[in-house]
Z-matrix of the N, CA and C atoms (Angstrom, degrees):
N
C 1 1.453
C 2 1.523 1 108.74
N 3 1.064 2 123.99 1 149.51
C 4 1.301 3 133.36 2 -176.76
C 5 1.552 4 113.68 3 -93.74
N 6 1.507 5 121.06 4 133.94
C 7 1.467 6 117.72 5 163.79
C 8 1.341 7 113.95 6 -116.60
N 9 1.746 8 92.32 7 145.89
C 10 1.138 9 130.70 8 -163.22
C 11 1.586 10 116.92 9 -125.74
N 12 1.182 11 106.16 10 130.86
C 13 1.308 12 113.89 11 172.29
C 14 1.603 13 126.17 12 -84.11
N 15 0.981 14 124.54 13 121.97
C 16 1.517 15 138.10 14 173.99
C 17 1.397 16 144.38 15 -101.80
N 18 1.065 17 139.66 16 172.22
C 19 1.506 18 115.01 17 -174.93
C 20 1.303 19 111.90 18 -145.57
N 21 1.593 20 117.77 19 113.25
C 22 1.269 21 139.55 20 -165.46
C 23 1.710 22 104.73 21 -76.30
N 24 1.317 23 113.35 22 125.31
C 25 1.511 24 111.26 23 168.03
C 26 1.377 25 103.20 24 -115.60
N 27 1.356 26 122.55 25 130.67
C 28 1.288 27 139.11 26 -169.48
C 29 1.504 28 125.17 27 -132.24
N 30 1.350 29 105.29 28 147.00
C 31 1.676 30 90.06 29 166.85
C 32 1.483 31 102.09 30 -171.25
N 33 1.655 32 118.91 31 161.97
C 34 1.191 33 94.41 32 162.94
C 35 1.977 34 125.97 33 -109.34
N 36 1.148 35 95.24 34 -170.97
C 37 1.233 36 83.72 35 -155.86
C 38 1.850 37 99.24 36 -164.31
N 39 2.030 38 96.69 37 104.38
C 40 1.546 39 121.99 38 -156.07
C 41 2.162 40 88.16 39 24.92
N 42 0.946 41 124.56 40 -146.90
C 43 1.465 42 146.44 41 -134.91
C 44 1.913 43 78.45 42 -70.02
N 45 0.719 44 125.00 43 -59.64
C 46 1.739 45 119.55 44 -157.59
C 47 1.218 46 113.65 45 -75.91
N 48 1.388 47 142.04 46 164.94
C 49 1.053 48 153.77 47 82.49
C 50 1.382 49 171.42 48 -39.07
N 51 1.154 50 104.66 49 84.18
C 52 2.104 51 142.34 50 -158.81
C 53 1.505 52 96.88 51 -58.96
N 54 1.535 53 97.98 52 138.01
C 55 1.631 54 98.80 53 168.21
C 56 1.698 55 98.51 54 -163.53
N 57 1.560 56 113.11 55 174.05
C 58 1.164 57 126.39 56 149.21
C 59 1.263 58 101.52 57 -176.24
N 60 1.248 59 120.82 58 -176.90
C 61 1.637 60 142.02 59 -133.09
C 62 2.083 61 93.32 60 -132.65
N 63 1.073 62 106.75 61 92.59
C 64 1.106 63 142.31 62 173.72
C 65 1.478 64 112.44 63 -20.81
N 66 1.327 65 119.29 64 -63.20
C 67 1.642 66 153.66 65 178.13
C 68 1.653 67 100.52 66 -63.44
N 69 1.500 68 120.29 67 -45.20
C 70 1.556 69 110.02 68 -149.64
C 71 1.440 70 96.93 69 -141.83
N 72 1.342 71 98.09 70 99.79
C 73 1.707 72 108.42 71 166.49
C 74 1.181 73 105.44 72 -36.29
N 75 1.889 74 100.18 73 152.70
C 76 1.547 75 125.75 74 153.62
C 77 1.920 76 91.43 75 67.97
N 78 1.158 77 119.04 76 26.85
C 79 1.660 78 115.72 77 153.65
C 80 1.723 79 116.55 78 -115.79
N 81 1.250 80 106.34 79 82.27
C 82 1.529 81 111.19 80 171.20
C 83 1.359 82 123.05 81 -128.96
N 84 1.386 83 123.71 82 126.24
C 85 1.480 84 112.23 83 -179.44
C 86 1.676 85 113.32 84 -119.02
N 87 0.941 86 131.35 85 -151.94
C 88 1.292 87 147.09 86 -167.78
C 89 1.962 88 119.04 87 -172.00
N 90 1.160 89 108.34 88 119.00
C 91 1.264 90 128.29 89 177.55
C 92 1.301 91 143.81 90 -144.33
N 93 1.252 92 149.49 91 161.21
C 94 1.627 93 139.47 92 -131.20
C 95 2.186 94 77.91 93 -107.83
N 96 1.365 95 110.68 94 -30.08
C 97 1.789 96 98.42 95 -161.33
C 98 1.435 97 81.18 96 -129.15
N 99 1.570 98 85.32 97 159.23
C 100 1.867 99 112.43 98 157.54
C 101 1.425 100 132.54 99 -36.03
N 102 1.688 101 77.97 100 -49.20
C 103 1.584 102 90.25 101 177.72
C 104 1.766 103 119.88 102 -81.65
N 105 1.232 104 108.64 103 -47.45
C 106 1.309 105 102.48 104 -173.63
C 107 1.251 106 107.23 105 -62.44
N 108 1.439 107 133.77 106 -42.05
C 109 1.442 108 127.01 107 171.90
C 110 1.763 109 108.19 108 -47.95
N 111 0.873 110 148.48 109 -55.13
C 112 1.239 111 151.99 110 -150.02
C 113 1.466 112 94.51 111 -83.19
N 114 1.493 113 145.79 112 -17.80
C 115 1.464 114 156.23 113 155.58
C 116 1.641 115 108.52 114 -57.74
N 117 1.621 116 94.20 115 -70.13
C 118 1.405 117 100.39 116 170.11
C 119 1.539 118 124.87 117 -33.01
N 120 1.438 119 111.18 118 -65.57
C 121 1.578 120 125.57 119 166.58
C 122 1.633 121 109.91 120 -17.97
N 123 1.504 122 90.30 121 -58.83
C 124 1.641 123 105.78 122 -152.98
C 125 1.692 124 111.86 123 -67.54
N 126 1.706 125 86.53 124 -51.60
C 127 1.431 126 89.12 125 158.51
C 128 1.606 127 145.30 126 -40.60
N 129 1.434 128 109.01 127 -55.65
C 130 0.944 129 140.35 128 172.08
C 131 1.584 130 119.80 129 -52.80
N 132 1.571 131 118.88 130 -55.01
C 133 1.278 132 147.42 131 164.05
C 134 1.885 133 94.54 132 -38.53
N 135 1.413 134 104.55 133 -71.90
C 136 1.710 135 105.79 134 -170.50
C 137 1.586 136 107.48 135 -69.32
N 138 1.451 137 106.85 136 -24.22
C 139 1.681 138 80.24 137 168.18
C 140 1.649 139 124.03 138 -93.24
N 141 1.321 140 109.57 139 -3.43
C 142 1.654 141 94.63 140 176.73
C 143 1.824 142 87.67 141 -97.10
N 144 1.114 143 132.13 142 -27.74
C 145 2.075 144 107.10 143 162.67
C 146 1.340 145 114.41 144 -57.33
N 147 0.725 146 141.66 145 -48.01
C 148 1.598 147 136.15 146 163.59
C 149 1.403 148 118.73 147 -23.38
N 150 1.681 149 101.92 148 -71.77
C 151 1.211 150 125.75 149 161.59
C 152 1.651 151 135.99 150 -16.88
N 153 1.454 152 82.61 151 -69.51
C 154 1.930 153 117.24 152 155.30
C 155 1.592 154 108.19 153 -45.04
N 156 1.398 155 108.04 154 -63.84
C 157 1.597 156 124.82 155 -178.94
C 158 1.647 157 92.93 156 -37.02
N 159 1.519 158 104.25 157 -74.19
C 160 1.202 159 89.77 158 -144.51
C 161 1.782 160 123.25 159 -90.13
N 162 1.568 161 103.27 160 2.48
C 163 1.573 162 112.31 161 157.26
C 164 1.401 163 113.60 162 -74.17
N 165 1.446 164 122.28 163 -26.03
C 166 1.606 165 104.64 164 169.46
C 167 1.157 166 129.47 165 -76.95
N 168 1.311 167 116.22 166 -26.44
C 169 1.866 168 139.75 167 157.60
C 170 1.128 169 104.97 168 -40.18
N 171 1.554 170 117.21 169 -50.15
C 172 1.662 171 126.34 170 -159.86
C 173 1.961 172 95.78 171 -63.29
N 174 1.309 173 70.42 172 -58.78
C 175 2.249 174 88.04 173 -159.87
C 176 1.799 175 91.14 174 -59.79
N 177 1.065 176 127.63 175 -30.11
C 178 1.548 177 115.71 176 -177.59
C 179 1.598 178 115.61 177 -59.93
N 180 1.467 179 91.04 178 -38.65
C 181 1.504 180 90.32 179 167.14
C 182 1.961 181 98.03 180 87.63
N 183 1.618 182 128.25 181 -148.67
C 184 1.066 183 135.87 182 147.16
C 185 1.830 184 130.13 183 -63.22
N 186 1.225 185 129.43 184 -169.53
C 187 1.260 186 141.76 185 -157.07
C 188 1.509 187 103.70 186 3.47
N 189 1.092 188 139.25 187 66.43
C 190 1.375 189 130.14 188 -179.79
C 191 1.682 190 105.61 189 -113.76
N 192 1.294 191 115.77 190 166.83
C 193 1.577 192 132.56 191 -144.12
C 194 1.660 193 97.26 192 -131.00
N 195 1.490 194 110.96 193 114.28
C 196 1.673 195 92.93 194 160.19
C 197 1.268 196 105.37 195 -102.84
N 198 1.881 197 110.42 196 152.60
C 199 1.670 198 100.64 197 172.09
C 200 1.765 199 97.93 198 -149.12
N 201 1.396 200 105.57 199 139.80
C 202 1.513 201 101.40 200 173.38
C 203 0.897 202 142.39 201 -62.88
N 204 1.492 203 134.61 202 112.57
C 205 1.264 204 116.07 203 -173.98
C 206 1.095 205 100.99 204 -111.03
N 207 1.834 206 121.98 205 141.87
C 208 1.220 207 138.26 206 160.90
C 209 1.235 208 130.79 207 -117.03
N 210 1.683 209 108.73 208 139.40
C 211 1.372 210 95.28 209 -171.82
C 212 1.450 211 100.36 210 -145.67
């Protein structure tokens, strides 16, 4: 699997702590600490790529090609 760097936006907010992942819509959580929010994120982050992973696998169907793209 490949790692990737991401970018946590955070803040707090009265008792909680607000975040989401900068790069990849629809990743935001909410938590009582710094830390556990920033877990949450992470968590969260690898399960909707997975997710991603494996609906594009689906729709490819057979003979399909992976290739890296970097940018």
């Amino acid at each position: 699997m490949y790692q990737n760097n991401y970018t946590a936006i955070i803040k707090q907010d009265n008792d909680c702590w607000i975040g989401w992942i900068e790069e990849v819509p629809g990743v935001n959580c909410q938590e009582y600490s710094k830390e556990e929010l920033l877990i949450s994120l992470k968590i969260t982050l690898e399960e909707l790529l997975e997710l991603n992973r494996e609906d594009a696998i689906g729709f490819a169907g057979k003979n399909y090609q992976e290739e890296l793209v970097c940018v």
